[in-house]
C-alpha positions as CSV (number, residue, x, y, z in Angstrom):
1,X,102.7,115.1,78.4
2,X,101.5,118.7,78.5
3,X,103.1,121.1,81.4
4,X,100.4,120.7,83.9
5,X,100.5,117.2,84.3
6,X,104.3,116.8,84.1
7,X,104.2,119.3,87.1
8,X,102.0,117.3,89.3
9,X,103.8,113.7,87.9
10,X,107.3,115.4,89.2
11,X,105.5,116.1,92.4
12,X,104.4,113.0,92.8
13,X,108.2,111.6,91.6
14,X,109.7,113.5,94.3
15,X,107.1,112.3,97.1
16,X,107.4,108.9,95.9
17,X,110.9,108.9,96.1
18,X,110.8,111.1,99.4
19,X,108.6,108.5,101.3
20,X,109.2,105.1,99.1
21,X,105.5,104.4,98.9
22,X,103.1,104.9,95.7
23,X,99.7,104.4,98.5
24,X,101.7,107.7,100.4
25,X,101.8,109.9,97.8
26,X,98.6,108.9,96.4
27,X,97.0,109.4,100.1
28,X,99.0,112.9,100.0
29,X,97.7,114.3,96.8
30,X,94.4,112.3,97.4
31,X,94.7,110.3,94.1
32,X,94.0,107.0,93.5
33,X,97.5,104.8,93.8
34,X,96.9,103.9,90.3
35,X,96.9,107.4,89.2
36,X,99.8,107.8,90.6
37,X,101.9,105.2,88.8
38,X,100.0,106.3,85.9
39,X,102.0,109.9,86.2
40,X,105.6,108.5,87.4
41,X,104.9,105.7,84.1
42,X,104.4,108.4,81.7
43,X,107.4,110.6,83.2
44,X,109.8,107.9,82.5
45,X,108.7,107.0,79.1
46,X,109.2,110.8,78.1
47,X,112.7,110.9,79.9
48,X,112.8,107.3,78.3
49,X,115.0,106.6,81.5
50,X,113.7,104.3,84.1
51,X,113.6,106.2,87.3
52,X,112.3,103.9,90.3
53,X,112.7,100.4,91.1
54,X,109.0,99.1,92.1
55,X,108.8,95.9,94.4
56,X,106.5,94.4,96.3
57,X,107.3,95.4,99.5
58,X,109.9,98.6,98.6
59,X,110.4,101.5,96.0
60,X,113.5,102.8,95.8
61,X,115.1,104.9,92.8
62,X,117.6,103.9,89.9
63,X,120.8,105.5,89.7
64,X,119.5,107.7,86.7
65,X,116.4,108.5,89.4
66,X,118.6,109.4,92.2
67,X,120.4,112.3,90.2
68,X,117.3,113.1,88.8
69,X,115.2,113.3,92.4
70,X,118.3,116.1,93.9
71,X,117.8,118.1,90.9
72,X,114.1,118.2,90.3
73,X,113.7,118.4,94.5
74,X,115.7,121.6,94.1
75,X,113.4,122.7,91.3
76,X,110.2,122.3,93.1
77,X,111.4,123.7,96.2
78,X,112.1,127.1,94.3
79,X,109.6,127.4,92.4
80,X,107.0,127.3,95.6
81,X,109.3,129.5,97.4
82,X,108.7,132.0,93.9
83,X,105.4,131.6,93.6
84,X,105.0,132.3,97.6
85,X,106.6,135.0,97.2
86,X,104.7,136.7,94.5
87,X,101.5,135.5,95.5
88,X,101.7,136.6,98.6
89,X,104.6,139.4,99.5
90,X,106.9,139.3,102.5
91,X,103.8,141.2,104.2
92,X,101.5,138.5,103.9
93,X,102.6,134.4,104.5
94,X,101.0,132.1,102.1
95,X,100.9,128.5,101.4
96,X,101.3,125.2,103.3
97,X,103.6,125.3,106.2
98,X,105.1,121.6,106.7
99,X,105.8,121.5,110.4
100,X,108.0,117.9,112.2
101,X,108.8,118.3,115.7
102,X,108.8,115.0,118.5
103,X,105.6,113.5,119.9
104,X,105.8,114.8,122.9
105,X,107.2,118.1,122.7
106,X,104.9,118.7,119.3
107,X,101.5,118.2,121.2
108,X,102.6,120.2,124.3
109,X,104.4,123.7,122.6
110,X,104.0,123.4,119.3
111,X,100.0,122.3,118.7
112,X,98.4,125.3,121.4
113,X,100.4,127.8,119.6
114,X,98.8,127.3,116.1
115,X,95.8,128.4,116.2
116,X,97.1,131.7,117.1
117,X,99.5,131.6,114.3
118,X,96.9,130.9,111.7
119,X,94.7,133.7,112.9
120,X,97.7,136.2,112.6
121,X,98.9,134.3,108.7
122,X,95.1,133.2,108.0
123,X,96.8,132.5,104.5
124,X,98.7,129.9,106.0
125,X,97.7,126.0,105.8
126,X,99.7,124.1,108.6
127,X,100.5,120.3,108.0
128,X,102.3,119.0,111.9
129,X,103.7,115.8,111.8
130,X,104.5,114.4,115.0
131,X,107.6,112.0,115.4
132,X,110.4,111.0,117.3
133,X,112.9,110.2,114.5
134,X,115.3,112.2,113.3
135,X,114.6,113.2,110.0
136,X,116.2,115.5,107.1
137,X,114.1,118.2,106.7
138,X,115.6,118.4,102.8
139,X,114.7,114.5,102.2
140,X,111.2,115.0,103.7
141,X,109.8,117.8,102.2
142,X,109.8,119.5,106.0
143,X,109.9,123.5,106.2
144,X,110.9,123.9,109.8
145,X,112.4,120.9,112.4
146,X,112.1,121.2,116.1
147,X,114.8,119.4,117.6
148,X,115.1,118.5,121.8
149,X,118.7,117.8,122.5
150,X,122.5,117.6,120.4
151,X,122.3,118.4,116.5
152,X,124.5,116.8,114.2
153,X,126.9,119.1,111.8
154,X,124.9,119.7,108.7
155,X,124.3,122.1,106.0
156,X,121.2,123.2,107.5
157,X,119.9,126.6,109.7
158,X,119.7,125.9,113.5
159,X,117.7,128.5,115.7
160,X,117.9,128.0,119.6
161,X,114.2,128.5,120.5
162,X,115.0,127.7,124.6
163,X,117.9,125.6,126.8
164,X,116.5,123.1,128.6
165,X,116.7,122.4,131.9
166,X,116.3,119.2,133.6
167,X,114.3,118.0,137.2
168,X,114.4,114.7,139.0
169,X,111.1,114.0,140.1
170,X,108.8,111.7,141.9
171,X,105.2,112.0,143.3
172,X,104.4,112.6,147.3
173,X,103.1,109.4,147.3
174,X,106.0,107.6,146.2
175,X,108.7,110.3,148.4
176,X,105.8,109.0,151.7
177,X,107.1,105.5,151.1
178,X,110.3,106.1,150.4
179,X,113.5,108.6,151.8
180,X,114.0,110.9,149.4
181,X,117.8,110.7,148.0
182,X,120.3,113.5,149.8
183,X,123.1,112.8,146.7
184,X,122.7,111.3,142.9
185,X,124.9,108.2,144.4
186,X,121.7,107.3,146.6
187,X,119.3,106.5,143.3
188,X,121.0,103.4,143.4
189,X,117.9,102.4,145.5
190,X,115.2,104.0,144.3
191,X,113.1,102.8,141.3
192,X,114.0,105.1,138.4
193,X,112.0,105.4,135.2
194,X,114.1,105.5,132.2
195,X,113.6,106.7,128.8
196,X,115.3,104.4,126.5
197,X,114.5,106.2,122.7
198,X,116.2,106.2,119.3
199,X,119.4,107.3,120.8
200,X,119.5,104.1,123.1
201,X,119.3,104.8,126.9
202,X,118.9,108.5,128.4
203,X,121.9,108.7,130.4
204,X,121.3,110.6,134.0
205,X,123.6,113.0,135.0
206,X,124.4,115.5,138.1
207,X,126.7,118.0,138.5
208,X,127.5,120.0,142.2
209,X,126.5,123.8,142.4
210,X,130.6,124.2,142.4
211,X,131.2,121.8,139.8
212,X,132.3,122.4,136.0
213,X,131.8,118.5,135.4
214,X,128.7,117.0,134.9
215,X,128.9,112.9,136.2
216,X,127.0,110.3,134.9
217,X,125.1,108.0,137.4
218,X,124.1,104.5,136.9
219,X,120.3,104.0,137.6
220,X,118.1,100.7,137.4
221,X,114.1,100.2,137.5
222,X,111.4,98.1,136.3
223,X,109.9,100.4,133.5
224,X,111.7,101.3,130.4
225,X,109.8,103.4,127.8
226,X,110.5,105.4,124.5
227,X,107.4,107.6,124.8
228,X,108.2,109.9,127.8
229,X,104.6,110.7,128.3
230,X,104.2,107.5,130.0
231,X,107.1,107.6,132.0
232,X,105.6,110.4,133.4
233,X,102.4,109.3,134.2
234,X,103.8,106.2,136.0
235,X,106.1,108.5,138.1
236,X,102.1,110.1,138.9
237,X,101.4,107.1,140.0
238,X,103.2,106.8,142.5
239,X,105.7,104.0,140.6
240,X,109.3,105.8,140.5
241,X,111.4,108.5,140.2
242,X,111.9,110.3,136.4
243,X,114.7,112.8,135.2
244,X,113.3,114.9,132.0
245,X,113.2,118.4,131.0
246,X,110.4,121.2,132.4
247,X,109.2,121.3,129.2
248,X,107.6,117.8,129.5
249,X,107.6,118.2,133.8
250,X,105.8,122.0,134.5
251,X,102.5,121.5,135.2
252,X,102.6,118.1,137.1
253,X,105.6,120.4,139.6
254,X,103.4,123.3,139.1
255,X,100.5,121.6,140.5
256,X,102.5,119.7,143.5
257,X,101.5,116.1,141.4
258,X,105.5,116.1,141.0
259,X,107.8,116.7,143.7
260,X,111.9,117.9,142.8
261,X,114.4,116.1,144.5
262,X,118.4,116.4,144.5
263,X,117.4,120.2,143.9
264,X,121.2,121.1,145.3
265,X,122.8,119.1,142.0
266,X,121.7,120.6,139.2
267,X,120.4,117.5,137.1
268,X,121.5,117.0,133.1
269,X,119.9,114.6,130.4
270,X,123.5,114.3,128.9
271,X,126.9,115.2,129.5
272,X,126.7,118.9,128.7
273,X,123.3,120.9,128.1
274,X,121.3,120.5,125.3
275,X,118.9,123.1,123.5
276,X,115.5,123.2,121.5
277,X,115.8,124.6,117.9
278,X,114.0,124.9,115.1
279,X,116.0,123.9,111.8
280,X,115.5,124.3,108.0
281,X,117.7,124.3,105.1
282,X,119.1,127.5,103.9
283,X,116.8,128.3,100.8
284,X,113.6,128.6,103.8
285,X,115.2,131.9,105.0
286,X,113.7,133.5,101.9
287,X,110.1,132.4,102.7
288,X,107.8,135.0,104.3
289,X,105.5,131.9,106.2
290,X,108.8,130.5,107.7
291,X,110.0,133.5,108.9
292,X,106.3,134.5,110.6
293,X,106.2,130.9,112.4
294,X,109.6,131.3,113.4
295,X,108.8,135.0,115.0
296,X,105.6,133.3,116.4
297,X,107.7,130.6,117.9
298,X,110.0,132.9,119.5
299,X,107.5,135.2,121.1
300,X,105.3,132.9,122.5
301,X,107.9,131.1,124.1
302,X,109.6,133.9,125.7
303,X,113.5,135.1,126.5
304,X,112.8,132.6,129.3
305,X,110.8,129.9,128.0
306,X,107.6,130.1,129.9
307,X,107.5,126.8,131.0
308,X,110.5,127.9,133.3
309,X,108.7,130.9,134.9
Protein backbone atom coordinates (compact mmCIF):
# COMPACT_ATOMS: atom_id res chain seq x y z
CA UNK A 1 0.00 0.00 0.00
CA UNK A 2 1.77 3.11 -1.17
CA UNK A 3 1.49 6.38 1.24
CA UNK A 4 -1.33 8.05 -0.54
CA UNK A 5 -3.74 5.43 -0.22
CA UNK A 6 -2.68 4.33 3.36
CA UNK A 7 -3.51 8.10 4.17
CA UNK A 8 -6.95 8.11 2.90
CA UNK A 9 -7.61 4.14 4.30
CA UNK A 10 -6.47 5.65 7.90
CA UNK A 11 -8.96 8.42 7.26
CA UNK A 12 -11.46 6.39 6.49
CA UNK A 13 -10.33 3.88 9.68
CA UNK A 14 -10.81 6.65 11.99
CA UNK A 15 -14.31 7.82 10.46
CA UNK A 16 -15.44 4.32 10.42
CA UNK A 17 -14.58 3.87 13.80
CA UNK A 18 -15.79 7.51 14.75
CA UNK A 19 -19.33 6.97 13.35
CA UNK A 20 -19.62 2.87 13.39
CA UNK A 21 -20.91 2.91 9.87
CA UNK A 22 -18.92 1.81 6.49
CA UNK A 23 -22.20 3.64 4.24
CA UNK A 24 -21.11 7.00 6.67
CA UNK A 25 -17.80 7.27 5.79
CA UNK A 26 -18.32 6.18 2.30
CA UNK A 27 -21.23 9.04 2.01
CA UNK A 28 -18.38 11.42 3.75
CA UNK A 29 -15.52 10.90 1.47
CA UNK A 30 -18.14 10.23 -1.45
CA UNK A 31 -16.79 6.70 -2.11
CA UNK A 32 -18.60 3.80 -2.88
CA UNK A 33 -19.21 1.62 0.52
CA UNK A 34 -17.28 -1.02 -1.18
CA UNK A 35 -14.30 1.19 -1.65
CA UNK A 36 -14.29 1.77 1.60
CA UNK A 37 -13.94 -1.76 3.07
CA UNK A 38 -11.61 -2.19 0.21
CA UNK A 39 -9.16 0.44 2.07
CA UNK A 40 -9.84 -0.60 5.95
CA UNK A 41 -9.33 -4.60 4.29
CA UNK A 42 -6.08 -3.77 2.88
CA UNK A 43 -4.94 -1.68 6.21
CA UNK A 44 -5.38 -4.66 8.29
CA UNK A 45 -3.73 -7.15 6.13
CA UNK A 46 -0.57 -4.78 6.13
CA UNK A 47 -0.80 -4.34 10.09
CA UNK A 48 -1.72 -8.10 9.76
CA UNK A 49 -3.97 -7.16 12.95
CA UNK A 50 -7.70 -7.28 12.63
CA UNK A 51 -8.95 -3.83 13.50
CA UNK A 52 -12.86 -3.74 13.41
CA UNK A 53 -15.53 -6.15 14.10
CA UNK A 54 -18.09 -5.94 11.00
CA UNK A 55 -21.74 -7.09 11.67
CA UNK A 56 -24.70 -6.77 10.22
CA UNK A 57 -26.34 -4.30 11.99
CA UNK A 58 -22.97 -2.70 14.07
CA UNK A 59 -19.14 -2.06 13.51
CA UNK A 60 -17.32 -1.69 16.40
CA UNK A 61 -13.36 -2.04 16.85
CA UNK A 62 -11.09 -4.93 18.18
CA UNK A 63 -9.07 -4.38 21.16
CA UNK A 64 -5.93 -4.11 18.87
CA UNK A 65 -8.33 -1.35 16.82
CA UNK A 66 -9.19 0.61 19.75
CA UNK A 67 -5.43 1.38 20.72
CA UNK A 68 -4.84 1.78 17.28
CA UNK A 69 -7.95 4.48 16.52
CA UNK A 70 -6.46 6.98 19.79
CA UNK A 71 -3.14 6.94 18.32
CA UNK A 72 -3.75 7.27 14.58
CA UNK A 73 -6.87 9.98 15.63
CA UNK A 74 -4.07 11.91 17.33
CA UNK A 75 -1.93 11.61 14.17
CA UNK A 76 -4.43 12.86 11.73
CA UNK A 77 -5.49 15.58 13.82
CA UNK A 78 -1.86 17.02 13.82
CA UNK A 79 -0.91 16.63 10.79
CA UNK A 80 -4.18 18.83 9.35
CA UNK A 81 -3.50 21.25 12.05
CA UNK A 82 0.45 21.26 10.31
CA UNK A 83 -0.56 21.38 7.11
CA UNK A 84 -3.16 24.37 8.05
CA UNK A 85 -0.75 25.97 9.31
CA UNK A 86 1.73 26.04 6.58
CA UNK A 87 -0.69 26.36 3.90
CA UNK A 88 -2.24 28.98 5.12
CA UNK A 89 -0.38 31.20 8.03
CA UNK A 90 -1.99 32.43 11.18
CA UNK A 91 -3.04 35.45 8.76
CA UNK A 92 -5.04 33.57 6.61
CA UNK A 93 -7.68 30.44 8.03
CA UNK A 94 -7.80 27.50 5.78
CA UNK A 95 -9.42 24.27 5.52
CA UNK A 96 -12.73 22.67 6.62
CA UNK A 97 -14.23 24.08 9.75
CA UNK A 98 -16.38 21.15 11.47
CA UNK A 99 -19.05 23.08 13.35
CA UNK A 100 -21.91 20.86 16.16
CA UNK A 101 -24.07 23.10 18.06
CA UNK A 102 -28.13 22.14 19.09
CA UNK A 103 -30.93 22.29 16.57
CA UNK A 104 -32.33 25.04 17.81
CA UNK A 105 -29.79 27.25 18.94
CA UNK A 106 -27.58 26.15 15.62
CA UNK A 107 -30.25 27.48 13.02
CA UNK A 108 -31.03 30.67 15.06
CA UNK A 109 -27.10 32.17 16.05
CA UNK A 110 -24.94 30.09 14.62
CA UNK A 111 -26.29 29.55 10.61
CA UNK A 112 -27.00 33.84 9.91
CA UNK A 113 -23.53 34.37 11.20
CA UNK A 114 -21.75 32.22 8.56
CA UNK A 115 -21.99 33.66 5.67
CA UNK A 116 -20.26 36.65 7.12
CA UNK A 117 -17.55 34.52 8.44
CA UNK A 118 -16.78 32.84 5.10
CA UNK A 119 -16.56 36.21 3.36
CA UNK A 120 -13.98 37.47 6.02
CA UNK A 121 -11.96 33.48 5.86
CA UNK A 122 -13.13 32.89 2.12
CA UNK A 123 -10.51 29.99 2.57
CA UNK A 124 -12.71 28.44 4.94
CA UNK A 125 -15.17 25.46 4.06
CA UNK A 126 -17.79 25.13 6.97
CA UNK A 127 -19.46 21.62 7.58
CA UNK A 128 -22.62 22.59 10.61
CA UNK A 129 -24.09 19.72 12.07
CA UNK A 130 -27.09 20.37 13.93
CA UNK A 131 -27.97 18.08 17.06
CA UNK A 132 -29.21 17.87 20.36
CA UNK A 133 -26.91 15.20 21.83
CA UNK A 134 -24.16 15.68 23.57
CA UNK A 135 -21.24 14.72 21.85
CA UNK A 136 -17.23 14.52 22.31
CA UNK A 137 -15.92 16.80 20.04
CA UNK A 138 -12.46 14.41 20.18
CA UNK A 139 -14.63 11.19 19.23
CA UNK A 140 -16.40 13.06 16.47
CA UNK A 141 -14.04 14.68 14.58
CA UNK A 142 -15.80 18.19 15.70
CA UNK A 143 -13.54 21.53 15.77
CA UNK A 144 -15.69 23.75 17.90
CA UNK A 145 -18.97 22.60 20.25
CA UNK A 146 -21.66 24.97 21.18
CA UNK A 147 -23.11 23.96 24.33
CA UNK A 148 -26.66 25.64 26.08
CA UNK A 149 -26.62 24.89 29.67
CA UNK A 150 -24.04 22.78 32.59
CA UNK A 151 -20.76 21.25 31.08
CA UNK A 152 -19.39 18.17 32.38
CA UNK A 153 -15.49 18.20 33.78
CA UNK A 154 -13.41 17.28 30.87
CA UNK A 155 -10.19 17.69 29.30
CA UNK A 156 -11.48 20.03 26.87
CA UNK A 157 -11.41 24.16 26.31
CA UNK A 158 -14.65 25.88 27.39
CA UNK A 159 -15.30 29.54 26.14
CA UNK A 160 -18.49 31.40 27.67
CA UNK A 161 -19.89 33.00 24.44
CA UNK A 162 -23.22 34.58 26.56
CA UNK A 163 -25.25 33.68 30.06
CA UNK A 164 -28.54 32.95 29.47
CA UNK A 165 -31.31 34.31 30.78
CA UNK A 166 -34.70 32.84 31.04
CA UNK A 167 -38.63 34.34 30.42
CA UNK A 168 -41.93 32.77 31.21
CA UNK A 169 -44.12 33.45 28.49
CA UNK A 170 -47.53 33.10 26.98
CA UNK A 171 -49.39 34.75 24.09
CA UNK A 172 -52.19 37.69 24.66
CA UNK A 173 -54.47 35.37 23.51
CA UNK A 174 -54.01 32.78 25.93
CA UNK A 175 -53.17 35.74 29.14
CA UNK A 176 -57.27 37.12 27.56
CA UNK A 177 -58.58 33.77 28.63
CA UNK A 178 -56.83 33.25 31.48
CA UNK A 179 -55.40 35.48 34.84
CA UNK A 180 -52.06 35.84 34.46
CA UNK A 181 -50.14 34.15 37.57
CA UNK A 182 -49.04 36.99 40.40
CA UNK A 183 -46.38 34.18 42.01
CA UNK A 184 -44.53 30.82 40.45
CA UNK A 185 -46.95 28.83 43.11
CA UNK A 186 -50.04 29.95 40.90
CA UNK A 187 -48.74 27.87 37.59
CA UNK A 188 -50.24 25.14 39.30
CA UNK A 189 -53.28 26.11 37.06
CA UNK A 190 -52.11 27.14 34.11
CA UNK A 191 -51.24 24.87 31.12
CA UNK A 192 -47.44 24.85 30.93
CA UNK A 193 -45.47 23.59 28.03
CA UNK A 194 -42.56 21.55 29.01
CA UNK A 195 -39.39 20.61 27.34
CA UNK A 196 -38.65 17.11 28.18
CA UNK A 197 -34.94 16.49 26.10
CA UNK A 198 -31.95 14.17 26.59
CA UNK A 199 -31.51 15.37 30.08
CA UNK A 200 -35.12 14.20 31.07
CA UNK A 201 -37.56 16.99 32.14
CA UNK A 202 -36.53 20.87 32.08
CA UNK A 203 -37.12 21.64 35.59
CA UNK A 204 -38.75 25.38 36.17
CA UNK A 205 -37.46 27.43 38.60
CA UNK A 206 -37.97 31.13 40.32
CA UNK A 207 -36.09 32.81 42.54
CA UNK A 208 -37.40 36.46 44.51
CA UNK A 209 -35.56 39.77 43.50
CA UNK A 210 -34.12 39.39 47.32
CA UNK A 211 -33.46 35.83 47.06
CA UNK A 212 -29.97 33.89 46.86
CA UNK A 213 -32.02 30.60 46.32
CA UNK A 214 -33.49 29.61 43.26
CA UNK A 215 -36.89 27.08 43.98
CA UNK A 216 -38.05 24.62 41.89
CA UNK A 217 -41.83 24.60 40.96
CA UNK A 218 -43.85 21.66 39.94
CA UNK A 219 -45.73 22.35 36.63
CA UNK A 220 -48.23 20.07 34.60
CA UNK A 221 -49.70 20.35 30.87
CA UNK A 222 -50.88 18.51 28.02
CA UNK A 223 -47.81 18.99 25.63
CA UNK A 224 -44.45 17.60 26.21
CA UNK A 225 -41.80 18.09 23.48
CA UNK A 226 -37.96 17.64 23.01
CA UNK A 227 -37.71 20.09 20.10
CA UNK A 228 -38.36 23.53 21.78
CA UNK A 229 -39.19 25.11 18.56
CA UNK A 230 -42.46 23.62 18.80
CA UNK A 231 -43.09 24.34 22.26
CA UNK A 232 -42.89 27.68 21.17
CA UNK A 233 -45.07 27.83 18.46
CA UNK A 234 -47.89 26.10 20.49
CA UNK A 235 -47.36 28.80 23.32
CA UNK A 236 -48.10 31.23 19.71
CA UNK A 237 -50.96 29.62 19.50
CA UNK A 238 -52.49 30.42 22.11
CA UNK A 239 -52.06 26.66 23.91
CA UNK A 240 -49.94 27.45 27.22
CA UNK A 241 -47.44 29.00 28.99
CA UNK A 242 -43.37 28.20 28.14
CA UNK A 243 -40.18 28.99 30.27
CA UNK A 244 -36.96 29.02 27.82
CA UNK A 245 -34.11 31.21 27.31
CA UNK A 246 -34.20 34.77 25.09
CA UNK A 247 -32.13 33.19 22.88
CA UNK A 248 -34.94 30.89 21.58
CA UNK A 249 -37.86 33.75 22.94
CA UNK A 250 -36.62 37.45 21.38
CA UNK A 251 -38.38 38.08 18.50
CA UNK A 252 -41.81 36.47 19.39
CA UNK A 253 -41.45 39.14 22.98
CA UNK A 254 -39.87 41.61 20.65
CA UNK A 255 -42.84 41.57 18.36
CA UNK A 256 -45.61 41.48 21.40
CA UNK A 257 -46.51 37.57 19.86
CA UNK A 258 -45.14 36.57 23.42
CA UNK A 259 -46.09 38.21 26.55
CA UNK A 260 -43.50 37.91 30.01
CA UNK A 261 -45.19 37.08 33.04
CA UNK A 262 -43.90 36.54 36.76
CA UNK A 263 -41.45 39.42 35.49
CA UNK A 264 -40.85 40.23 39.49
CA UNK A 265 -39.14 36.51 40.01
CA UNK A 266 -36.44 36.19 38.00
CA UNK A 267 -37.16 32.74 36.18
CA UNK A 268 -34.20 29.87 35.87
CA UNK A 269 -34.02 26.68 33.55
CA UNK A 270 -32.13 24.95 36.49
CA UNK A 271 -30.98 25.39 39.84
CA UNK A 272 -28.27 27.87 39.22
CA UNK A 273 -27.56 29.70 35.77
CA UNK A 274 -26.35 28.15 32.94
CA UNK A 275 -24.11 29.65 30.01
CA UNK A 276 -23.41 29.13 26.18
CA UNK A 277 -19.83 28.12 25.24
CA UNK A 278 -18.12 27.06 22.55
CA UNK A 279 -15.68 23.94 23.36
CA UNK A 280 -12.82 22.14 21.62
CA UNK A 281 -10.00 20.11 22.74
CA UNK A 282 -6.78 21.74 23.58
CA UNK A 283 -4.65 20.93 20.35
CA UNK A 284 -7.58 23.45 18.25
CA UNK A 285 -6.08 26.53 20.13
CA UNK A 286 -3.13 26.25 17.59
CA UNK A 287 -5.43 26.51 14.48
CA UNK A 288 -5.74 29.86 12.81
CA UNK A 289 -9.70 28.92 11.36
CA UNK A 290 -10.70 28.10 14.99
CA UNK A 291 -9.41 30.96 16.42
CA UNK A 292 -11.10 33.46 13.53
CA UNK A 293 -14.70 31.63 14.14
CA UNK A 294 -14.22 31.93 17.67
CA UNK A 295 -13.45 35.92 17.32
CA UNK A 296 -16.37 36.01 14.86
CA UNK A 297 -18.56 34.36 17.36
CA UNK A 298 -17.68 36.68 19.98
CA UNK A 299 -18.14 39.85 18.06
CA UNK A 300 -21.20 39.25 16.62
CA UNK A 301 -22.72 38.29 19.61
CA UNK A 302 -21.73 41.15 21.62
CA UNK A 303 -20.58 41.82 25.60
CA UNK A 304 -24.34 41.60 25.93
CA UNK A 305 -25.55 39.09 23.69
CA UNK A 306 -27.80 40.87 21.25
CA UNK A 307 -30.61 38.97 21.64
CA UNK A 308 -30.84 40.59 25.29
CA UNK A 309 -30.72 44.24 23.97
Amino acid sequence: MDNSLRLLALRLFVRVATNGSFAEAARYYDLPASSVSRHIAGLERTLGQKLLYRHTRAVRLTDTGERYYQDVRHVLDSLDLATEQVIGGARHPQGLLRINAPVAFGRLHIAPLLASFQDANPGVDVELTLSDAFIDPVQQGADVVIRVGALSDSSLVAQQLASQNFVACASPEYLARNVAPRCPEELNKHNCLVYKGTRGVQGWYFRGKASDQAQHYPVKGNFHSNNAESLVEAALQGQGIVLFPTWLLFAALRDGRLAPVLEHYEALGGATREGIHAIYPENRLRSSKVAAFLQHLSVEIGERPYWDC
